[in-house]
N, CA, C and O atoms as CSV, one atom per row, in Angstrom:
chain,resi,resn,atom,element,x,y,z
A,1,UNK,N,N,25.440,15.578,-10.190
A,1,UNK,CA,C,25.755,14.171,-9.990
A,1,UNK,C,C,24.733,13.335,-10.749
A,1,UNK,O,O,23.559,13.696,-10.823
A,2,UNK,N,N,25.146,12.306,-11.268
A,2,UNK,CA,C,24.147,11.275,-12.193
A,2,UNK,C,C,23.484,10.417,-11.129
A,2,UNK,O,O,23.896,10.022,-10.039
A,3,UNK,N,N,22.000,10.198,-11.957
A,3,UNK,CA,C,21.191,9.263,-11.305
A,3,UNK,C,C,22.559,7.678,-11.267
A,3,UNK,O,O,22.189,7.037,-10.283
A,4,UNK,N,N,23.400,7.175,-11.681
A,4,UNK,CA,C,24.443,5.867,-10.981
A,4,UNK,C,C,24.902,6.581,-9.809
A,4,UNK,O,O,24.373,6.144,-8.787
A,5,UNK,N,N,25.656,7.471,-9.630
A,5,UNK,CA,C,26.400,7.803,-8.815
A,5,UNK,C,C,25.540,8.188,-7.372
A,5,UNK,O,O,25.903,8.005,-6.210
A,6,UNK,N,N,24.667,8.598,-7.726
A,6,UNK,CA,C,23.647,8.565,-6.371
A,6,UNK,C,C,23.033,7.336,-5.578
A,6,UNK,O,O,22.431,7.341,-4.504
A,7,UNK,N,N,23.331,6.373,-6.345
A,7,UNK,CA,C,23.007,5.185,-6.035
A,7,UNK,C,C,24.104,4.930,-4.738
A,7,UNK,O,O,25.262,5.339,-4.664
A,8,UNK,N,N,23.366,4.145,-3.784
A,8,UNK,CA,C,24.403,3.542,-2.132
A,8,UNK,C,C,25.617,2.690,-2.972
A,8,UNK,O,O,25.483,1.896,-3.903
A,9,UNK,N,N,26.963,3.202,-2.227
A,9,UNK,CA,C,27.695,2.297,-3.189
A,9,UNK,C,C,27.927,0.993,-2.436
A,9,UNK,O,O,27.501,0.989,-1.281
A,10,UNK,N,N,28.488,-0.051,-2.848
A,10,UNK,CA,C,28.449,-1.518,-2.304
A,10,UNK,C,C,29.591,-1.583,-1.208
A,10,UNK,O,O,29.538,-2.339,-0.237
A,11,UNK,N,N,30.496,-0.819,-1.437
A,11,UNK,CA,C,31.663,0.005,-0.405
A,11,UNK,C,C,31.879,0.951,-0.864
A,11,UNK,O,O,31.434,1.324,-1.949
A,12,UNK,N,N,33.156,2.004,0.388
A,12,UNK,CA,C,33.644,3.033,0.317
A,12,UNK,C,C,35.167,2.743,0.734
A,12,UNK,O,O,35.658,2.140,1.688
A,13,UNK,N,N,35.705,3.406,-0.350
A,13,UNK,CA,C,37.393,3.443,-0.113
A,13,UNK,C,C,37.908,4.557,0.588
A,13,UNK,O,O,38.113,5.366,-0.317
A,14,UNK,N,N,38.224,5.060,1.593
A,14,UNK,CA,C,38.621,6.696,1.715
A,14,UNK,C,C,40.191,6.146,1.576
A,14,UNK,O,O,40.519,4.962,1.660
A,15,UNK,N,N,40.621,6.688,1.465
A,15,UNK,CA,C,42.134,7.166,0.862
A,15,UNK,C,C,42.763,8.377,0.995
A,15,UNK,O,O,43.930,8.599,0.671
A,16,UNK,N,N,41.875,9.279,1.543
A,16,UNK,CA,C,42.365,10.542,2.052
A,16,UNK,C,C,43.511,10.618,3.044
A,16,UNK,O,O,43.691,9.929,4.048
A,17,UNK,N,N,44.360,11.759,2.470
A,17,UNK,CA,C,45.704,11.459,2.931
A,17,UNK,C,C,46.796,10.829,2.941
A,17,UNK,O,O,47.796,10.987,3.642
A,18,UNK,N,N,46.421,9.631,1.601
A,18,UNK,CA,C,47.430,8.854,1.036
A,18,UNK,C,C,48.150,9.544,-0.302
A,18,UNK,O,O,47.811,10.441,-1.074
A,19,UNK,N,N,48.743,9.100,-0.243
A,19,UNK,CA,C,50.241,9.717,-1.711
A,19,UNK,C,C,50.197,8.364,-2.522
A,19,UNK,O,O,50.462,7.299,-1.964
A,20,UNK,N,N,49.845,8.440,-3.892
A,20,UNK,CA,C,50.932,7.711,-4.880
A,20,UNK,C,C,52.212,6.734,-4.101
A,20,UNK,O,O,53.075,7.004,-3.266
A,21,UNK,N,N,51.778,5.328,-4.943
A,21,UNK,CA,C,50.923,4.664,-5.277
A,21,UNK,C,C,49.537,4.027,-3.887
A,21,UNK,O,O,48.595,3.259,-4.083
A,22,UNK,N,N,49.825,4.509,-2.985
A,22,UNK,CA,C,48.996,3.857,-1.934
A,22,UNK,C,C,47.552,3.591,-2.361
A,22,UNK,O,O,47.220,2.405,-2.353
A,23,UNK,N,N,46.093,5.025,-2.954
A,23,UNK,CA,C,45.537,4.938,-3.097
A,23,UNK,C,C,45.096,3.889,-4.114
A,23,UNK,O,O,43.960,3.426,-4.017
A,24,UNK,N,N,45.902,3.492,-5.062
A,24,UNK,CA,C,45.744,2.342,-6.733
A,24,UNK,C,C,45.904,1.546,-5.669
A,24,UNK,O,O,44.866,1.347,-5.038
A,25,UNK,N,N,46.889,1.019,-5.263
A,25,UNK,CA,C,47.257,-0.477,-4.602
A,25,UNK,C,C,45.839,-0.926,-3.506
A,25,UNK,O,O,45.426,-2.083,-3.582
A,26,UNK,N,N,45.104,0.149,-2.432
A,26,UNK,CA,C,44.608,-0.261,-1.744
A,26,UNK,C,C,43.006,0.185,-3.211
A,26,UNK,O,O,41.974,0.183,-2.540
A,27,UNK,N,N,42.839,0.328,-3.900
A,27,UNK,CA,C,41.906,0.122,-4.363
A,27,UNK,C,C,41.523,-1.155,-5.463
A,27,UNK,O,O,40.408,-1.581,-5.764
A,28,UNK,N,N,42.699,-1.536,-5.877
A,28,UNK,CA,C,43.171,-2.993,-6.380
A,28,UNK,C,C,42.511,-3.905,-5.466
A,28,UNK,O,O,41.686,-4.734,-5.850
A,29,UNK,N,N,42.919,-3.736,-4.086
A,29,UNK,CA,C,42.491,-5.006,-2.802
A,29,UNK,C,C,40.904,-4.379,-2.802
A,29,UNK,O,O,40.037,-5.250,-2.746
A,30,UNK,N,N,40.689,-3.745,-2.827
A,30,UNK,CA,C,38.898,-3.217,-2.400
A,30,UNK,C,C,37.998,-3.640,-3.575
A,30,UNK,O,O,36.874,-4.055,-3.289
A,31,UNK,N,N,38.339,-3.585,-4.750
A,31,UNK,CA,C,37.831,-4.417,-5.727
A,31,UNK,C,C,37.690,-5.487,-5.539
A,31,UNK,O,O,36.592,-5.813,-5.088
A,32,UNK,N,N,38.775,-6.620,-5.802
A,32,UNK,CA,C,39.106,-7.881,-5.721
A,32,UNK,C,C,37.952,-8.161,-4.532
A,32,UNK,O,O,37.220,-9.092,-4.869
A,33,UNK,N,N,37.623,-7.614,-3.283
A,33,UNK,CA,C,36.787,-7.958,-2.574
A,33,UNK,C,C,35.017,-7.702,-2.900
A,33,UNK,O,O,34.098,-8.220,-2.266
A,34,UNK,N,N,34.918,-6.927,-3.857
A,34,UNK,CA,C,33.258,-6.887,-4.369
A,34,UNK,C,C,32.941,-7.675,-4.828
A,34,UNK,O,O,33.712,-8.577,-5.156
A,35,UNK,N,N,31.535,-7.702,-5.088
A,35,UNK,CA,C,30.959,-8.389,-6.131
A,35,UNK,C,C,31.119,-8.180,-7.481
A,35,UNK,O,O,31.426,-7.044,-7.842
A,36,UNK,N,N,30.958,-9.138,-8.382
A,36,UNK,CA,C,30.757,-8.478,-9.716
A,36,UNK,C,C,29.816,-7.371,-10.226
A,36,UNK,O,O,28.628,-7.690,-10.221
A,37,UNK,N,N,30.129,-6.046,-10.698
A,37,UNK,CA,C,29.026,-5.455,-11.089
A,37,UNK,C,C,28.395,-4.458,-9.648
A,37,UNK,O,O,27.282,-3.940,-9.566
A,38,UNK,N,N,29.412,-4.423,-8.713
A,38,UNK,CA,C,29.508,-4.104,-7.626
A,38,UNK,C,C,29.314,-2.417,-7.793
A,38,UNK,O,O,29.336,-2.113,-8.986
A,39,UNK,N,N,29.099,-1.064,-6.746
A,39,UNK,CA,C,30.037,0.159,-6.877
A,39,UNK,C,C,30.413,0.273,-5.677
A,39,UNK,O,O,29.832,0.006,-4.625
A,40,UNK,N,N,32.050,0.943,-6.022
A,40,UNK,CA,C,32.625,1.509,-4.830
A,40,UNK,C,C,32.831,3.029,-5.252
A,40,UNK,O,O,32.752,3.324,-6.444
A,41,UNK,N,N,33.036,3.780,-4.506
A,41,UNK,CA,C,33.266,5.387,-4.165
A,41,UNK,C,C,34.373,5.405,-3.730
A,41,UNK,O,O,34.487,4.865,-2.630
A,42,UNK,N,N,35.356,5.865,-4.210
A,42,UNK,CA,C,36.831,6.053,-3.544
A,42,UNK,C,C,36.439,7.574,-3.456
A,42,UNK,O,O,35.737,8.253,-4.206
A,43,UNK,N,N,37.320,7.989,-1.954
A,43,UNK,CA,C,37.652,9.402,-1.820
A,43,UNK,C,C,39.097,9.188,-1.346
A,43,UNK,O,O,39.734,8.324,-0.743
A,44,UNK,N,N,39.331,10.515,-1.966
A,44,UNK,CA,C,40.827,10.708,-2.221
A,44,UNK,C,C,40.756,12.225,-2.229
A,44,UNK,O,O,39.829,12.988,-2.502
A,45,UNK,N,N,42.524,12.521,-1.694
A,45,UNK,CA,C,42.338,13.944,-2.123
A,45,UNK,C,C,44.332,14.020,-2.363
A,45,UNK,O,O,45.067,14.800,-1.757
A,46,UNK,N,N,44.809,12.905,-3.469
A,46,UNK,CA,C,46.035,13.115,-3.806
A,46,UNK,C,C,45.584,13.087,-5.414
A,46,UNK,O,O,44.933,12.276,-6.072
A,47,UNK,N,N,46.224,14.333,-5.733
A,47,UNK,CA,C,45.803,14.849,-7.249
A,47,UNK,C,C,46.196,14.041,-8.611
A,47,UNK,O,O,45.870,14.344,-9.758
A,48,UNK,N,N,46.885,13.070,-8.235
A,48,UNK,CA,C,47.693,11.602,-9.384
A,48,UNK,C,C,46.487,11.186,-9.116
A,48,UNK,O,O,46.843,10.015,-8.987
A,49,UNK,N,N,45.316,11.139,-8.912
A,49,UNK,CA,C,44.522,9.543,-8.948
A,49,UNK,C,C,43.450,10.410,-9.990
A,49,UNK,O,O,43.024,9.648,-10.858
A,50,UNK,N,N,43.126,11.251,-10.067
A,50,UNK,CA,C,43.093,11.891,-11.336
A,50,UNK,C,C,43.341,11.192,-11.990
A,50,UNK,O,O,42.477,10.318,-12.071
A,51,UNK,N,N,44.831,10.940,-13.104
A,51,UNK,CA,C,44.937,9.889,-13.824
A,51,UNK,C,C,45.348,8.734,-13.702
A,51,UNK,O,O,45.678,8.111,-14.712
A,52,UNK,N,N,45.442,8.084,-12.272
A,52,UNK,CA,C,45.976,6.960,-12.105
A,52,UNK,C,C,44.665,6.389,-12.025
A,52,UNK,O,O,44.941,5.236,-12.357
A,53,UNK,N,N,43.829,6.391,-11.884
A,53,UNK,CA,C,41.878,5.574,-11.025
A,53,UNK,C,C,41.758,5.434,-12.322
A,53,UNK,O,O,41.849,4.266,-12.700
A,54,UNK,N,N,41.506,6.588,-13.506
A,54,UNK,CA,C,40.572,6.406,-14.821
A,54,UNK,C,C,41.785,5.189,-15.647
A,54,UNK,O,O,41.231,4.138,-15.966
A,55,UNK,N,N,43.172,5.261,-15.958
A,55,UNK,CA,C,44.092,4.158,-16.070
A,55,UNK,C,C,43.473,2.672,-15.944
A,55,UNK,O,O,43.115,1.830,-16.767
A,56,UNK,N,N,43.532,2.774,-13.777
A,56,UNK,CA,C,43.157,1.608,-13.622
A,56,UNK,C,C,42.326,0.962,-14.261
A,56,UNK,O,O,42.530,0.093,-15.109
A,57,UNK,N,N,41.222,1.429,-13.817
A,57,UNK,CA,C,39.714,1.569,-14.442
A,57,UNK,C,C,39.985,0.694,-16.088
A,57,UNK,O,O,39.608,-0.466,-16.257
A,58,UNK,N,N,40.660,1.479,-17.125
A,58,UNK,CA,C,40.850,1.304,-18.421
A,58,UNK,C,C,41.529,-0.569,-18.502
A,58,UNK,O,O,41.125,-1.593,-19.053
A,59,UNK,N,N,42.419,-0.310,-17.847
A,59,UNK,CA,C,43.272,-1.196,-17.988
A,59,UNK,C,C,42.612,-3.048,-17.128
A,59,UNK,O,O,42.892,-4.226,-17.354
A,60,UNK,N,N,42.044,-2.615,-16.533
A,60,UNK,CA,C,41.265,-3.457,-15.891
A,60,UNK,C,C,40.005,-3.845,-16.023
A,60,UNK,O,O,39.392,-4.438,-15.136
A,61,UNK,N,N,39.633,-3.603,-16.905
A,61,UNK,CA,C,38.412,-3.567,-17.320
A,61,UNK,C,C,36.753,-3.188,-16.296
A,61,UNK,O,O,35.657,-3.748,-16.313
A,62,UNK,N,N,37.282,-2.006,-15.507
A,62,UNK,CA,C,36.027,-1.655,-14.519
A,62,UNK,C,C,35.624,-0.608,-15.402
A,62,UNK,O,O,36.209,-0.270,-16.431
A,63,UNK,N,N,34.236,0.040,-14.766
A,63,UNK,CA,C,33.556,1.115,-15.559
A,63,UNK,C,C,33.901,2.397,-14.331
A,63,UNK,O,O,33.627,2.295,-13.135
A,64,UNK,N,N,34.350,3.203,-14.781
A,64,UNK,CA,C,34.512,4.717,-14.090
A,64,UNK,C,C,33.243,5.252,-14.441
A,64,UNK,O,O,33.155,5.952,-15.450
A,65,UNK,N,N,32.251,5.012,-13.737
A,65,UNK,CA,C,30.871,5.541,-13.581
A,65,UNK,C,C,31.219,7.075,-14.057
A,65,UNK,O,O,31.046,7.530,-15.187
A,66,UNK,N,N,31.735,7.734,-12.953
A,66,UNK,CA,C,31.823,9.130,-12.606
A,66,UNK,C,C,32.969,9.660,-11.380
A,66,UNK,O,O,33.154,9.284,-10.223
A,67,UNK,N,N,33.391,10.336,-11.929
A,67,UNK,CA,C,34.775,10.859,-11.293
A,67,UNK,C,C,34.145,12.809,-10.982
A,67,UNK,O,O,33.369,13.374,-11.754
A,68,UNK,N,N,34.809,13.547,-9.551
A,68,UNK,CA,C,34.574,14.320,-9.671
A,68,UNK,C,C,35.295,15.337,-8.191
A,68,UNK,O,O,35.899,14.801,-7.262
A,69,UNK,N,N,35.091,16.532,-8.277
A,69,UNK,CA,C,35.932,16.997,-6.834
A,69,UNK,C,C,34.710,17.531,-5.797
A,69,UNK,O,O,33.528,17.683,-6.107
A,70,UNK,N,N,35.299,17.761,-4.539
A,70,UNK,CA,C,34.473,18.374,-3.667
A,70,UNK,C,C,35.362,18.460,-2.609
A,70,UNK,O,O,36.149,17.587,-2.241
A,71,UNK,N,N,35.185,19.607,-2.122
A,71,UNK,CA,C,35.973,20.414,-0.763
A,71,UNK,C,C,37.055,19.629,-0.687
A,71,UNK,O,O,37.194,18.968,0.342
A,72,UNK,N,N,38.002,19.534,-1.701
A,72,UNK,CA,C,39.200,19.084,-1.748
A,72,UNK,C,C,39.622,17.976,-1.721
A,72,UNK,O,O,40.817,17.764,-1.519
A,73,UNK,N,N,38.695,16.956,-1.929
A,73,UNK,CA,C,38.632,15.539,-2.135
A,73,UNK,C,C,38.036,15.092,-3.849
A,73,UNK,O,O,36.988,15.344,-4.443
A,74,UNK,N,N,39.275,14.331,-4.223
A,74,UNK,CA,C,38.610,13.535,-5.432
A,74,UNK,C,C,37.800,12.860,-5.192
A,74,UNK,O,O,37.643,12.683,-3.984
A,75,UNK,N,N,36.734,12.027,-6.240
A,75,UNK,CA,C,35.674,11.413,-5.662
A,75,UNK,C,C,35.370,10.338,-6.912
A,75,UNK,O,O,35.090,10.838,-8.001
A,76,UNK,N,N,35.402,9.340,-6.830
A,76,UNK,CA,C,35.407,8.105,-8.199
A,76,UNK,C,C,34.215,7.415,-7.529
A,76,UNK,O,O,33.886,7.527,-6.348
A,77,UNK,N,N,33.444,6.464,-8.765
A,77,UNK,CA,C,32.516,5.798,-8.688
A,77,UNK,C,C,32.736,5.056,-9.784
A,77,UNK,O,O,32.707,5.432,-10.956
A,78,UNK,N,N,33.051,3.532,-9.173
A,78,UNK,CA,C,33.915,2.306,-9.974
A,78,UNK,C,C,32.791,1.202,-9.986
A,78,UNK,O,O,32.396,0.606,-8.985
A,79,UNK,N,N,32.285,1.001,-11.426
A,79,UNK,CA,C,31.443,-0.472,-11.293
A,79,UNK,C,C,32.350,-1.178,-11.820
A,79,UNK,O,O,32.950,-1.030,-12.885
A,80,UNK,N,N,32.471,-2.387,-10.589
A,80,UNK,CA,C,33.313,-3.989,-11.100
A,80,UNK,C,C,33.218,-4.490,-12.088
A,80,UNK,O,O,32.133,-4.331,-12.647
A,81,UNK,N,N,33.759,-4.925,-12.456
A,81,UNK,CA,C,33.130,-5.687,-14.158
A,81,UNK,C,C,32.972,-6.975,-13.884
A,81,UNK,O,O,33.480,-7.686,-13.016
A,82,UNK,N,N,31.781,-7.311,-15.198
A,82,UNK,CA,C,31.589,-8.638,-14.746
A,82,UNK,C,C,32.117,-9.504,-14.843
A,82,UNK,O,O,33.091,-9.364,-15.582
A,83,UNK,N,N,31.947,-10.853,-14.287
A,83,UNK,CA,C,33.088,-12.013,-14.416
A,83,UNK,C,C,32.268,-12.263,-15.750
A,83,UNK,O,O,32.604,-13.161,-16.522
């Protein structure tokens, strides 16, 4: 794990146990609520957010710190972008 990702994140999304699209949509609203320049940690363990988070991420202009798995949970680390 990288010295960012070890860092306390500013929130946590769990999403575990959600299906496509639930996890994007409720991580859309969990953004919109940070700060700029913020991190959140989404955990997830539906295998689309794989490429749906790094997408978002792209398309939205956030930074995908670091993406990664563990005991069956995806695991993202999203810095907000700045205003």
């Amino acid at each position: 794990m990288s010295q960012q990702s070890a860092d306390i994140p500013d929130a946590i999304l769990d999403a575990s146990g959600l299906n496509c699209p639930e996890p994007v949509m409720m991580l859309h609203n969990k953004v919109r609520d940070l700060p700029a320049g913020g991190l959140l940690k989404v955990i997830a363990t539906d295998p689309s957010t794989r490429r749906d988070i790094p997408k978002f991420c792209l398309f939205l202009g956030h930074e995908l710190v670091e993406q990664g798995e563990e005991a069956g949970s995806y695991l993202y680390w999203i810095r907000k972008k700045l205003d």
